[in-house]
Each structure stands twice: as structure tokens, then as C-alpha cells.
C-alpha positions in Angstrom: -78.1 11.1 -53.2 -80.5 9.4 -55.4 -81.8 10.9 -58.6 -85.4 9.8 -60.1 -85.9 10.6 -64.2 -89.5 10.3 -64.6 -91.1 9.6 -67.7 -94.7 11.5 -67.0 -96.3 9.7 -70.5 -95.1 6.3 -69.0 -97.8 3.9 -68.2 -100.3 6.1 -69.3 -99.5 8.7 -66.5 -99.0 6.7 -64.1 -95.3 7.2 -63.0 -96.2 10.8 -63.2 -98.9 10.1 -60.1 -96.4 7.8 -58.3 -94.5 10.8 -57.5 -96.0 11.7 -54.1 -95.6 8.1 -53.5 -92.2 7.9 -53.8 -91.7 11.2 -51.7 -93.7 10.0 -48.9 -91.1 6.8 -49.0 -87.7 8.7 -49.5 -89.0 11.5 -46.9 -90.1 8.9 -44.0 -86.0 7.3 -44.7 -84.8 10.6 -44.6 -82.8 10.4 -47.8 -81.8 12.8 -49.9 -83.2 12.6 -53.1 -84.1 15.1 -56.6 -86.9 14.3 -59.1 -86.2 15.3 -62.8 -89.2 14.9 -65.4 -88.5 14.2 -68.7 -90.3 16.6 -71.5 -89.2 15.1 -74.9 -87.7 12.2 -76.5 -84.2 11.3 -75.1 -84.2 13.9 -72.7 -84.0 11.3 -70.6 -80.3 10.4 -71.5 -79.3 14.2 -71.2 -80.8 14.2 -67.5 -79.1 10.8 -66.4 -75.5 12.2 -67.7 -76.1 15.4 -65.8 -76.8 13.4 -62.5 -73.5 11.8 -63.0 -71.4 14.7 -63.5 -73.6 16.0 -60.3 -72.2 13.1 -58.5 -75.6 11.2 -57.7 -75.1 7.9 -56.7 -77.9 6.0 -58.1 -80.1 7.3 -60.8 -83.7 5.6 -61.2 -85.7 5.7 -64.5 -89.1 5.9 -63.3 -90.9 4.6 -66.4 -91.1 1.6 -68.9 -88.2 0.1 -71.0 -87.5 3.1 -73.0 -87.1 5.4 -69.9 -84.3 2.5 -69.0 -82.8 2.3 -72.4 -82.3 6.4 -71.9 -81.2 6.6 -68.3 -78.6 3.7 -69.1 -77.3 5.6 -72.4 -76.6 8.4 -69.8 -75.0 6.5 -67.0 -73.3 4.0 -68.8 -69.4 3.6 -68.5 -69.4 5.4 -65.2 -69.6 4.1 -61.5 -73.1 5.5 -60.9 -75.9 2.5 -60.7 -79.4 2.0 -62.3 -82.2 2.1 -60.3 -85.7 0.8 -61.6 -89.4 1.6 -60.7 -91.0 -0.8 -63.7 -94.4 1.9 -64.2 -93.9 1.2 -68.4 -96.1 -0.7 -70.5 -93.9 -3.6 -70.9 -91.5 -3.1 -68.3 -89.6 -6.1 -69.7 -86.2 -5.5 -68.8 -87.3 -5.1 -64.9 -89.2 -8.8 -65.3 -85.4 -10.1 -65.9 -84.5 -8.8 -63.3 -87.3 -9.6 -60.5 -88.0 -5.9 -60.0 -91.5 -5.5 -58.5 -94.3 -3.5 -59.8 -94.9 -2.3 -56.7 -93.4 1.0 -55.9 -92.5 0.6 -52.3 -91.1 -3.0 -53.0 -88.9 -1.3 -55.6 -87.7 1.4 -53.4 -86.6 -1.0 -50.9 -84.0 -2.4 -54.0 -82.6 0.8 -53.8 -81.8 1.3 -50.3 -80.5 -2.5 -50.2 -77.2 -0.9 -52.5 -76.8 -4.6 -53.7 -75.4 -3.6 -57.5 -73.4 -5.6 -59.8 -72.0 -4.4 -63.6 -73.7 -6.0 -66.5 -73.1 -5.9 -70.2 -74.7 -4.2 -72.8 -74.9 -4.2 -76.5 -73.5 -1.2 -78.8 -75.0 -0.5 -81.6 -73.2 1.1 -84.8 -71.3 2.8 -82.3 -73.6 5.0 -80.6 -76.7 3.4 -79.0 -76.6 1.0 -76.1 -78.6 -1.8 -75.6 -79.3 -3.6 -72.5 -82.0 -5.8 -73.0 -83.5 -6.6 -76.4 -82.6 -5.5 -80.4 -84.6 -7.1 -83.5 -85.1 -6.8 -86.5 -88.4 -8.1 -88.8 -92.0 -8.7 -88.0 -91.6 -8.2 -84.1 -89.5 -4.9 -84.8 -92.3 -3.7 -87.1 -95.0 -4.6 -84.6 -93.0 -2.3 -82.6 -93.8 0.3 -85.2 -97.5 -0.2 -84.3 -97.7 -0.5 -80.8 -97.8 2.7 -79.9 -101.4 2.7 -81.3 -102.4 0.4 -79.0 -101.0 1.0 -75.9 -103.2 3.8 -75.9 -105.9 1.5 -75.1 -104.6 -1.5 -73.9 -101.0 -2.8 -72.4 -98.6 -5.6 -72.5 -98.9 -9.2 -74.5 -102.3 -7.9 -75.4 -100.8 -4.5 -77.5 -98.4 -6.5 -79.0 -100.7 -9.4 -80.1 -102.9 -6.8 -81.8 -100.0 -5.0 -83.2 -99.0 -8.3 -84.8 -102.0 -8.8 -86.3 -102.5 -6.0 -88.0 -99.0 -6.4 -89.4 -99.4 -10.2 -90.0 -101.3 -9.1 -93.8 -99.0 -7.6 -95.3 -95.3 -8.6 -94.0 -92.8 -10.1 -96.6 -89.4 -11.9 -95.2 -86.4 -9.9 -95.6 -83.4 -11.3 -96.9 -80.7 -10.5 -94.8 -76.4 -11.5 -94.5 -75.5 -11.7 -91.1 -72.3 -12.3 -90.0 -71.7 -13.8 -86.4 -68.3 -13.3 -85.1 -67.0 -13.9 -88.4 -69.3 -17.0 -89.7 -71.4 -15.4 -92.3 -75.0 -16.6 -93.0 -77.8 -15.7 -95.7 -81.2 -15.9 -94.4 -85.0 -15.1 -95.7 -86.0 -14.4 -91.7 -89.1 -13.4 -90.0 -87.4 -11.8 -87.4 -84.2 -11.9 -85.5 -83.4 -10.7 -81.9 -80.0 -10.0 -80.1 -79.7 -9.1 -76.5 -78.4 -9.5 -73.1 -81.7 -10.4 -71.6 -84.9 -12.6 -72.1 -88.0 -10.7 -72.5 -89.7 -8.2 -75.2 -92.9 -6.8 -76.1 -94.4 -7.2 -73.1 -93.3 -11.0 -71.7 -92.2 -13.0 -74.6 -89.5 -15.0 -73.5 -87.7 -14.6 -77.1 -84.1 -15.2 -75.7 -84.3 -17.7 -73.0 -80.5 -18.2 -72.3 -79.7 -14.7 -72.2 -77.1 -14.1 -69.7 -75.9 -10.4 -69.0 -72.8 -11.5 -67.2 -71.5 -13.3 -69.4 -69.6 -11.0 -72.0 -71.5 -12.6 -75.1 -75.2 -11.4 -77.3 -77.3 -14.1 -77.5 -78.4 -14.6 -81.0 -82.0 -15.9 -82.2 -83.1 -16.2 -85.9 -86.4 -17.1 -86.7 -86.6 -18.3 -90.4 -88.9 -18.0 -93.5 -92.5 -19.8 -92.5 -95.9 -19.7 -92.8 -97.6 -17.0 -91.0 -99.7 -20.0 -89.6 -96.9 -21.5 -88.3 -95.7 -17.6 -86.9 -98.8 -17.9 -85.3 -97.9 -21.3 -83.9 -94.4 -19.9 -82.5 -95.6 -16.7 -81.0 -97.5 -19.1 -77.4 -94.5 -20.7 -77.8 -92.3 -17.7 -77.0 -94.1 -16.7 -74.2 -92.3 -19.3 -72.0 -89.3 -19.8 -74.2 -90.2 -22.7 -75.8 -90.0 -22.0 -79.3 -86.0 -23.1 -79.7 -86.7 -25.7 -80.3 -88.6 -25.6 -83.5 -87.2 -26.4 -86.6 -87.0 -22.6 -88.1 -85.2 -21.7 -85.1 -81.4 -21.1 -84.8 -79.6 -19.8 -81.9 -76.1 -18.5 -81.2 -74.1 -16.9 -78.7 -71.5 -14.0 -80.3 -69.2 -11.1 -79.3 -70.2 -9.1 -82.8 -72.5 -9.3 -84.9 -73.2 -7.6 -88.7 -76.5 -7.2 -90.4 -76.6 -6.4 -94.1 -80.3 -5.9 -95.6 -81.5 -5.9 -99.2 -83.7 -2.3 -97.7 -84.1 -0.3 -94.9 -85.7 -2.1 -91.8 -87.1 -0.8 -88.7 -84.6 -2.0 -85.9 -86.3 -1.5 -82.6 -83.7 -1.3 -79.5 -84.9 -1.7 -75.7 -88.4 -0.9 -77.2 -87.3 2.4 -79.9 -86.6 1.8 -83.1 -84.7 2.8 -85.3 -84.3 2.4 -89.2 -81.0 1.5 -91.0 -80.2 -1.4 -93.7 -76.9 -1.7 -92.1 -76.3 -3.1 -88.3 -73.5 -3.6 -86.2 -73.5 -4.9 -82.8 -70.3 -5.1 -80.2 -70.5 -6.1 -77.1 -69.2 -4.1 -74.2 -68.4 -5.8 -71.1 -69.3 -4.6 -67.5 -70.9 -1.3 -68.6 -73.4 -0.8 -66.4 -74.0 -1.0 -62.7 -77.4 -2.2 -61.8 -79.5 -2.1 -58.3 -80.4 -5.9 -58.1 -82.9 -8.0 -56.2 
């Protein structure tokens, strides 16, 4: 039995209208299968924890990356898998994984019932993470976005986003403490996750592995908002490591002190705290794979 959450605001309606689609697809392969549409912020985590106490076997967000960051926060630490049908904005969490655009291509990565278990951040003890958290221009973008995507999507939103932030953004000074070595940084932004890609296709985190029970880490020091400008091509295809302003770690916890309160944005929500802690969890969540 196969549940779908459906995020009808996702992709500007659009997984709303896939619905027929997908009913045409489960109906001709006979499976059984129950649509649940989600009507407010973070219903969608309420839904996906219902479907596992009603024993589904897979539950699919039908959305963009926040529909995934909500389904997972309902599924997670239980034997039920993930499925994805990328119909977001940014859909960047589905790009890691190779998870088509196309509805019926996607479908087919369901009935294949090739899974595996991935890890996932936890955040200050209650939110889980399974692609990207940052914190600093990007995560402040974030803020913005949503203006934009109501007229255009992807790279594009979030190039406009940054621009508009670009003006007025001052560094934040920041203690960070990475599985016990503790650093002091004036940052433009900083990103930890299990997987590569935000806002839209950035590669920000090119080694990210989500296997292999560590965060990857990436600080992006004070600069020049030229030189921002420079990076931000660069990070595209995950080139941008190797620039000077550029550190990268790999850690099992991570703790964020700020001077003030900062936007934190998490699979694509944010959030706002001056105080961050990031675990992370091994083999938390079962995923439908390529």
C-alpha cells in the first residue's frame, strides 16, 4: 500500500494537477494506493506519521524539498521508505538522487522497491535534516525566495533573491565548534548536510555522502561581495572548494553560537535561533532509489 502526501501549492499547482496522472498509473498496475493533500504548514509531517502507524509501505511526498523535509520528519526512525515525485521548485534533494521530473519515470522507482537507509541530520533535537542546513547570506536569500518563486523558479529565484539581499548583508560572527575543535569566523555563509545541492542546483557540498555516518561541513569566509559574486558560478558545479575563503570538513556534531539571531533555513524552511546544534543520526531513513 502506497501512500502519496501532496503538497497542492507545490510547483505552482502543479503536483496538485499531477494527480489524475498518477491515478491513471497506479490504477493501470493495479496497486493499492491513498492520496492525502496537505492544507497547512507541517501537515505534511502529521500525515506521513499517520501512514506509518496505518502500516503503508512507502509514503511519497508529492511536492518540492519542503514536502520531503516534512514527509521524512514523519517517517523517520521507522521501516517505512520515502518515495519522491520531484514537482517543487527546487527539487534539490531528488537531483542527488537521480529522481526524474517526470511523473511516470518516478513511479516506476517506486514499484522497483530498490530502498537503502540514509542518514540524516538532527537539529537541536527536534528537526531532521536530510539534505541541506545553512546559515548566512544563502539562508537569508531563503527568506526572500518565496517572493520570487511566484514568478519565476529554480537558479533564477534564487539569483534574484541574492541580489536583492547582496545591499545590505553584513558577515556574522559566529563560534563553531566541529566535533570538539572550536573555530571563530566572520562567514558569509555556512552549509551542513548529507547531500550536495540547494537553492535550486548549487552544488554547495560536493562530497556529501549520505551513507557515510558523517555532515559535511562548508564555510565560506568574510569577502567581498564581488568576489561572493565570483563564488556563486562557481558553486553551481562544485568548484568553489577550492578558493581560498573556502574551508571544508567532515563531522559527527557540530555547534553554532551567534553574536544574534540568524535565519537557519533546513531542507528549504527556515528557521531562526542564535544557537545551533547538529547530531548526526545514522541509517534513519529508508529511501526508494534509482
Amino acid at each position: 500500500m502506497i501512500a502519496f502526501i501532496v503538497n497542492p501549492t507545490a510547483g505552482n499547482g502543479k503536483a496538485y494537477r499531477m494527480i489524475p496522472k498518477i491515478e491513471k498509473y497506479m490504477n493501470e498496475k493495479n496497486l493499492k494506493y491513498k492520496f492525502f493533500i496537505t492544507k497547512y504548514p507541517g501537515h505534511g509531517t502529521i500525515l506521513a506519521r499517520e501512514a506509518v502507524k496505518d502500516d503503508f509501505e512507502i509514503v511519497v511526498a508529492v511536492g518540492g524539498d519542503g514536502t520531503v523535509h516534512e514527509v521524512i520528519n514523519g517517517i523517520k526512525d521507522s521501516d517505512v521508505a520515502l518515495g519522491i515525485i520531484p514537482l517543487g521548485t527546487g527539487n534539490d534533494f531528488a537531483r542527488y538522487f537521480r529522481i526524474p521530473k517526470d511523473v511516470y519515470k518516478a513511479l516506476e522507482i517506486l514499484l522497483m522497491k530498490k530502498t537503502k537507509f540514509i542518514d540524516s541530520a538532527v537539529i537541536n533535537k527536534y528537526i531532521t535534516c536530510n539534505n541541506v542546513a545553512n546559515i548566512g547570506i544563502d539562508a537569508d536569500v531563503a527568506v526572500q525566495v518565496t517572493r520570487f518563486k511566484r514568478f519565476v523558479s529554480g537558479i533564477l529565484a534564487y539569483t534574484l533573491s541574492l541580489i536583492n539581499v547582496l545591499f545590505k548583508y553584513k558577515p556574522y560572527n559566529v563560534k563553531i565548534d566541529i566535533d570538539g575543535k572550536m573555530i571563530k569566523r566572520r562567514i558569509m555563509l555556512a552549509a551542513f548536510g548529507n547531500c550536495s545541492f540547494y537553492g535550486g542546483g548549487f552544488k554547495i557540498l560536493p562530497d556529501a555522502n549520505p551513507d557515510d555516518g558523517y555532515l559535511d561541513v562548508i564555510i565560506v569566509n568574510e569577502i567581498s561581495k564581488f568576489k561572493l559574486l565570483f563564488l556563486l558560478p562557481m558553486a553551481i558545479f562544485g568548484k568553489h572548494t577550492s578558493l581560498k575563503c573556502v574551508e571544508t570538513y567532515k563531522a559527527e556534531k557540530i555547534h553554532i553560537d551567534a553574536e544574534k539571531e540568524l535565519a537557519l533555513c533546513v531542507d528549504g524552511e527556515v528557521i531562526l535561533s542564535n544557537t545551533i546544534v547538529l547530531n548526526v543520526k545514522r541509517n534513519s531513513v529508508k529511501i526508494c532509489t534509482n
